[in-house]
N, C-alpha and C positions, 0 to 999 in steps of 0.2 A: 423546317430545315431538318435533314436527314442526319443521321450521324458522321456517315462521309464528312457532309460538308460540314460541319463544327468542328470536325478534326482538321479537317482542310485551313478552317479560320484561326484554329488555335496554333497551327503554325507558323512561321514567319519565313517567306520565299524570296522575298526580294528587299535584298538590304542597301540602301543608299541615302544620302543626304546631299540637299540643294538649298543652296545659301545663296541670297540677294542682298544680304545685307553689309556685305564687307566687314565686316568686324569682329567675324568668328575664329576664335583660333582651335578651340578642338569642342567635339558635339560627342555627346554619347547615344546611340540609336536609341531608341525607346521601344524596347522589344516586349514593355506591358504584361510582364512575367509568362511572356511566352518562347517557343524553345525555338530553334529554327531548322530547318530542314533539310535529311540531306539531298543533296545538289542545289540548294538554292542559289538565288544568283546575288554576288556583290558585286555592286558598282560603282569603281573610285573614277570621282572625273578628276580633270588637271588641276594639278595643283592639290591635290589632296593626298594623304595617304592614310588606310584603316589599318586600326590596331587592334587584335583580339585578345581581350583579358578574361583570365579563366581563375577563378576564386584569386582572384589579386595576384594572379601570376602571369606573366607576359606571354601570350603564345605568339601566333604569325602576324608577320606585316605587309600588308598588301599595297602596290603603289598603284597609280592610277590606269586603269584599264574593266574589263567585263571578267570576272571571275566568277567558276562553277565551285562553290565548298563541297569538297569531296576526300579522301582521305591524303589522295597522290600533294596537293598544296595547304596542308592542314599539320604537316610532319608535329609541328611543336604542340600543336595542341593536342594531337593525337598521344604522342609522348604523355603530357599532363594529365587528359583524361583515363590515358591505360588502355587504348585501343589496340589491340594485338593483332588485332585481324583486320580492322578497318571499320568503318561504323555503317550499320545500318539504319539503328534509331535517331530520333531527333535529339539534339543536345544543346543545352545555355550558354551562352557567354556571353560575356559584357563588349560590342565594339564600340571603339571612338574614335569620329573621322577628326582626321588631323590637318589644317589650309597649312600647307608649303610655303607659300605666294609669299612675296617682298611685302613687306609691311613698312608703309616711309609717313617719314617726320612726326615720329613719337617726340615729344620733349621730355628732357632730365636736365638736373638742377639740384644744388646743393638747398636744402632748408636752413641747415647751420653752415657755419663758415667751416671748414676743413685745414688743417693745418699741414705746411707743407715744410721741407727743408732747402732751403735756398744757400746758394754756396755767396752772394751777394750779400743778402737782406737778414742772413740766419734764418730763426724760425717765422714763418709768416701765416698768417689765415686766410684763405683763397675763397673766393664764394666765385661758381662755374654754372654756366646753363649754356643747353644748344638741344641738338636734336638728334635721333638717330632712325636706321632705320635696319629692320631686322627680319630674319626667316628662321624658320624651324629645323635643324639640320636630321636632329633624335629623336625621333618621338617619343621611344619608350621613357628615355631619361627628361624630356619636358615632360611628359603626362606625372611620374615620380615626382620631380621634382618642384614643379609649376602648376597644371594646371590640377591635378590633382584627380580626383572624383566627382569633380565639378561637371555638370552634367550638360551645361553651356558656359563655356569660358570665353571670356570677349576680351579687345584688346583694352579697353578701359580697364579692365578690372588688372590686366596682365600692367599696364603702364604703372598704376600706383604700387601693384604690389613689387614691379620691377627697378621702382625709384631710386630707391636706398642701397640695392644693389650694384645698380648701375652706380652711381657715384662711389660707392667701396671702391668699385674692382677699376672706376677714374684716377680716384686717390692712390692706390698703390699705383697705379700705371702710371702716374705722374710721377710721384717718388723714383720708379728704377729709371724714367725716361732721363731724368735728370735735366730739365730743361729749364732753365733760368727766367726765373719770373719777370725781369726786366723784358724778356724777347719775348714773350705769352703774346703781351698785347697785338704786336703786328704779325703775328704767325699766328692764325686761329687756324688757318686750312692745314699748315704745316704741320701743327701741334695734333690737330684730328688726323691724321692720314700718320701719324711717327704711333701716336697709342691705341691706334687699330690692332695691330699684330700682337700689342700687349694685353688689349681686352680679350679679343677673339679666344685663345686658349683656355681661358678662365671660365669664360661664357661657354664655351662649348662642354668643356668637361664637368660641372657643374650643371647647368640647367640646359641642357643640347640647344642649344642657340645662337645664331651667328652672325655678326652685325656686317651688312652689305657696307654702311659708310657710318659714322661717328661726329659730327662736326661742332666743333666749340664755337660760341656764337660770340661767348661773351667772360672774361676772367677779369673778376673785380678784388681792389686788396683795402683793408678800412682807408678812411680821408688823411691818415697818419703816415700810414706808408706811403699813401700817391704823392702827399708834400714831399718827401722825403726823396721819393724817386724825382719830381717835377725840382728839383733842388740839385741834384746830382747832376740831371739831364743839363740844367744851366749850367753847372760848372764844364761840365764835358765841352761844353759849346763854345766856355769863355777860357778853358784850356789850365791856366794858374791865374794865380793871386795878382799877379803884375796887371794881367791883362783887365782880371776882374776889378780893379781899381781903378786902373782908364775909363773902363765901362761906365763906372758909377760916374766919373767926373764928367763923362759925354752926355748920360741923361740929366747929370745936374745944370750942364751946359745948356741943354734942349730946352727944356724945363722951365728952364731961368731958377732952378733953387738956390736958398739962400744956404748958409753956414759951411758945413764940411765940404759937402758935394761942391758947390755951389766955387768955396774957394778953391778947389782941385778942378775945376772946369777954367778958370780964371792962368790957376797954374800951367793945369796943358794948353791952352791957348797963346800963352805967353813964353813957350819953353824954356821955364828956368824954375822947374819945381822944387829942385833941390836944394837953387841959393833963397827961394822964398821959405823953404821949412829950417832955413840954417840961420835966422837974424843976426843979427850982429851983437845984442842982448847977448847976457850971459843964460836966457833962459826960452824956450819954446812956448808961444802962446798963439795956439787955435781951436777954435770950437770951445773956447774954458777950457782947455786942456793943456796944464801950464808940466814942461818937464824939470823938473828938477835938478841939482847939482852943478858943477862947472862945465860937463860934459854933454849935459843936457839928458840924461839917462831915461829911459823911455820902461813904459810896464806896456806887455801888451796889448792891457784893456786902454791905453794911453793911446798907441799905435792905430786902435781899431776904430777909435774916436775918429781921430784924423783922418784915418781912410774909409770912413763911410763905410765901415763891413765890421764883422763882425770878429770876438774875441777868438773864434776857434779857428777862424781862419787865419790870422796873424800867426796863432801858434803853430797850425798846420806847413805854413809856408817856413818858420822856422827851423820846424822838427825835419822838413827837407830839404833846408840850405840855400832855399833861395835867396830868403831874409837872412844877413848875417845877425847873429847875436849871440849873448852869451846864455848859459846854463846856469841856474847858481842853485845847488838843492834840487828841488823842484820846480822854481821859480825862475822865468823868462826875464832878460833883460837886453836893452838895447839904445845905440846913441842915436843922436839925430842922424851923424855922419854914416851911420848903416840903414837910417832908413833913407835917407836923400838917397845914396848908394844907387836903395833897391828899385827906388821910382825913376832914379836916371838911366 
């Protein structure tokens, strides 16, 4: 070999990269510490765009087509290197092709629960997972920011390191969306397409990135809140206390149960619930729940006996005037004649 030709080898004439693998997000050429030539030829195919970095400074970006490096499409690097005149010699730089292309159904997912502000529920802890799928909008500012000097960056690698991210910039987007964790569940499409517009911005000025679509698969709250919610939803369905009392006397009815339920299924059946909770006795006896005084004066844990439900719901119905009763202190009170009242 002549010396021509080792000079001819030591330099680098045709610069391009070809990927079959689908999973590449930026490649650095491997230019094997040799310089490259001028007019050589680059060649970005679709979907790709090269990036020239020159001592860790950004020079030109080429998009996809057949480029001759000459000085006329090199302005920035020529600028960095100090070319006054234009270049004749060979000269180094680092490029790294960049895929464009839609990259679909990455998955994201909280590891810990996330804490959200609910105008419902107060504070709550949300655990989220779904999918998203994303493209490269900046290159300069992903290669900075993301992939780094990585010399093959794959979308595995970009997924983990984008997890924790991706759920930050969920968790704030959920916070300004303001969207009520009660309606999460049956809006997953709605709830992805409303925090699109709130990630996007974030995403892109930070690590140039831009999600084509977002979609929440799944928003989970601990087994404490879903009772809580699954407790609401009945009430919502059974409307007030009057109703949900019926209710209970009807499955005691179904049922065939015996005691509380059982005698209020007896009483709607028979409609006369009022003169059967009113004896004629100076005193109230059902379920062992005997009231007291000439009047028969009732405590609400007395009330809730009898109506098969429970203490906070008696007071709830009181504290809204359904139930008549009186106040005393702190302390609820009530006659038979206000509860017969309420159930007739």
């Amino acid at each position: 070999m002549g010396l021509k030709d080792f000079v001819k080898d030591e330099l680098i004439e045709i610069i391009e990269f070809s990927d079959d693998s689908r999973d590449t997000l930026a490649f650095r050429f491997p230019d094997e510490d040799r310089e490259i030539k001028r007019g050589a030829q680059l060649i970005v195919r679709e979907s790709q765009a090269a990036q020239f970095v020159y001592l860790g400074q950004f020079g030109d970006l080429f998009q996809p087509g057949k480029h001759r490096l000459t000085t006329d499409n090199l302005p920035l690097l020529a600028t960095l290197k100090g070319w006054k005149y234009g270049f004749e010699s060979p000269f180094k730089a680092d490029v790294y092709f960049v895929t464009t292309r839609l990259f679909t159904g990455n998955k994201w997912g909280t590891s810990n629960p996330i804490m959200a502000r609910d105008e419902d529920l107060g504070v709550v802890r949300l655990r989220a997972f779904g999918t998203y799928d994303f493209r490269v909008i900046d290159v300069p500012r992903f290669l900075k920011e993301v992939a780094g000097t990585d010399s093959h960056y794959r979308v595995a690698e970009f997924v983990d390191a984008m997890r924790s991210r991706i759920v930050s910039v969920f968790s704030d987007a959920l916070a300004t969306s303001k969207i009520a964790t009660l309606d999460v569940a049956g809006r997953y499409r709605e709830l992805g397409e409303a925090l699109l517009p709130l990630i996007n911005p974030v995403l892109q000025a930070k690590y140039g990135l831009e999600l084509a679509s977002f979609i929440v698969e799944n928003v989970s709250v601990p087994p404490e809140v879903e009772q809580a919610i699954d407790k609401r939803a009945e009430m919502t369905v059974i409307g007030n206390l009057n109703d949900f009392v019926k209710y209970q006397m009807a499955q005691g009815f179904v049922t065939g149960g015996s005691g509380a339920a059982g005698v209020g299924a007896e009483m709607a059946v028979g409609l006369a619930m009022a003169q059967q909770l009113m004896p004629v006795a100076g005193s109230l006896q059902v379920s062992g729940v005997q009231a007291s005084g000439p009047d028969g004066v009732l405590t609400p844990a007395d009330a809730a006996k009898l109506l098969n439900v429970s203490e906070a719901d008696v007071i709830a119905s009181l504290e809204s005037g359904d139930l008549k009763g009186r106040k005393i202190g702190s302390q609820w009170r009530l006659t038979r004649a206000q509860l017969a009242q309420f159930l007739n």
